[in-house]
N, C-alpha and C positions, 0 to 999 in steps of 0.2 A: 890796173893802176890804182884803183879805187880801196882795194886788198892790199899794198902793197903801202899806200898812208895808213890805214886802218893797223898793220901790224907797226907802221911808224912810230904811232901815235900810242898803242901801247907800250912799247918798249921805254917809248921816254918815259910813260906810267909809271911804269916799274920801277924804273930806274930813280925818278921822282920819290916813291912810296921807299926804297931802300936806304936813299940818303936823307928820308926824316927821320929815320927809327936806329936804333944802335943795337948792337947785335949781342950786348949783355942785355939779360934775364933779370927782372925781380919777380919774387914771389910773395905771394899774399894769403896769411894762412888764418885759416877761421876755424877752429876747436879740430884741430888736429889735420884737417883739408888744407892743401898746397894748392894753388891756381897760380900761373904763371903768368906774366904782364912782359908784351913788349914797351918796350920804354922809345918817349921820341928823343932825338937827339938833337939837345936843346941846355941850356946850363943849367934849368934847375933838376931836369934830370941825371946828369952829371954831379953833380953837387950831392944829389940824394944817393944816388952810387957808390960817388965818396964815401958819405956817410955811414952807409950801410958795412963797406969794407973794415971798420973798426968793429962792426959787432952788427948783430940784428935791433930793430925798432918795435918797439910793443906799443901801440895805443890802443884808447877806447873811444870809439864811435857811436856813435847815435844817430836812428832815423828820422830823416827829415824832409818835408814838403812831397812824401809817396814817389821821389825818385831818387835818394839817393841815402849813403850812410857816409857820417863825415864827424871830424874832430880833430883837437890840437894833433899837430906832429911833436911839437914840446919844444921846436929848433925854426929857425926861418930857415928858405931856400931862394935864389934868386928867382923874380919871380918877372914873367914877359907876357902879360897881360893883353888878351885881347876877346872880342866880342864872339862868342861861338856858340853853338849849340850841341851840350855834351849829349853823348849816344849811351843808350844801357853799356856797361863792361869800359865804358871810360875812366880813367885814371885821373885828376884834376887837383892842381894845388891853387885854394884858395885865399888871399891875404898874405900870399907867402908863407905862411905858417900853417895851414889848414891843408888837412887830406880831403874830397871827395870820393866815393866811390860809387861807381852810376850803375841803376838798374832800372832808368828812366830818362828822362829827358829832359833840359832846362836850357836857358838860354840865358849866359851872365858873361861878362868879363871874369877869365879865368886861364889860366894856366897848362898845357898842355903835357903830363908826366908822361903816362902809356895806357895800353887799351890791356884789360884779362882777356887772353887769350881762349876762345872755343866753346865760351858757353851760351845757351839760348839767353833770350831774355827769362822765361821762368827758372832756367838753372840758376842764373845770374841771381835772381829774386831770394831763392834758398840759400846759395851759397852765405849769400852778404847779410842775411837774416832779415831782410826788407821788414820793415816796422816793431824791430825790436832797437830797444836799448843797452847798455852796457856792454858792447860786442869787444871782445879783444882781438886784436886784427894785429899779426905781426907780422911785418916787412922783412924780407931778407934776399940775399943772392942768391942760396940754395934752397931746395925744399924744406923745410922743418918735417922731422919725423914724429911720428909721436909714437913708435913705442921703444921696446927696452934698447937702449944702448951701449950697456953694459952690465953685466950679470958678477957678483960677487957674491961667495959663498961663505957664510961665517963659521956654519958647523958645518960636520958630515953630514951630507945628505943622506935623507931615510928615502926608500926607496916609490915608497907607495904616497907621495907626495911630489902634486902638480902646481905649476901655475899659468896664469893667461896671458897672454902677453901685454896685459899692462901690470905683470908683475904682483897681481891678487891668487892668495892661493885659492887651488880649486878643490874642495872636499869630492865631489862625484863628478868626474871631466866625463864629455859626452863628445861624439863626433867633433871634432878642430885641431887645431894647431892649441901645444901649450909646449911649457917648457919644465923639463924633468932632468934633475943632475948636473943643470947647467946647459942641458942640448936642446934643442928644438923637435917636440917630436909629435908626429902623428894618431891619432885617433882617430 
């Protein structure tokens, strides 16, 4: 009987944890890195999704009080305020205008967007650059890639000429991936 609450009792869990969260992705990229965010589903997460679907969001953030990186969004979001304690890999809009991003712990009235997906707390720490300033952090529904996305060729290509795949040529290519004639090729 006692197994048979216990799986009751998680199922409603589940079912609880499925109808906070929304089943579109944002992602959050730091120097060319994509980390994925579930988002809860709530209006100002909606609002920010919205937003996102006209183009990506580029801000700069800066470290603060050793848990977290935060800064304007540049736009308000509706915002539904209440008393909590954010967890490293937290997602949080402050003031209605304000990103945080948690790689520690606080405990403020604030806003609930979504948690980054899968990293420890030390990954969390590197990713978000903990105690640095001027971080460019950009928002979007898809990954951001960062390297070449289109290759165009203005002369003929000489043969004995490589590049790397951010597109720098390479005078002596050694063991990698570059790109020669336009192709992708192996060393």
């Amino acid at each position: 009987m006692s197994a048979l609450f216990m799986s009751s009792c998680s199922n409603d869990s589940n079912e609880a944890v499925a109808q906070t969260t929304m089943s579109q992705k944002m992602y959050i990229t730091i120097d060319g890195v994509s980390q994925s965010v579930t988002l809860y589903n709530n209006a100002a997460a909606q609002a920010l999704v919205t937003r996102l679907q006209n183009g990506n969001v580029t801000v700069t953030l800066n470290s603060s009080g050793g848990f977290e990186i935060w800064g304007a969004l540049g736009f308000s979001l509706p915002a539904s305020n209440e008393q909590i304690t954010a967890q490293p890999g937290d997602v949080i809009l402050y003031n209605g205008s304000n990103i945080c991003l948690f790689y520690g712990s606080n405990s403020w009235s604030y806003t609930r967007l979504g948690h980054i997906d899968g990293l420890s707390e030390s990954a969390l720490r590197s990713f978000l650059k903990a105690g640095e300033s001027n971080i460019s952090v950009t928002l979007s529904l898809e990954p951001v890639s960062a390297g070449i996305s289109h290759v165009r060729m203005d002369a003929a290509p000489e043969d004995d000429i490589y590049y790397d795949l951010n597109g720098q040529e390479v005078v002596n290519p050694s063991h990698g991936i570059y790109i020669k004639n336009g192709k992708k090729v192996k060393i």
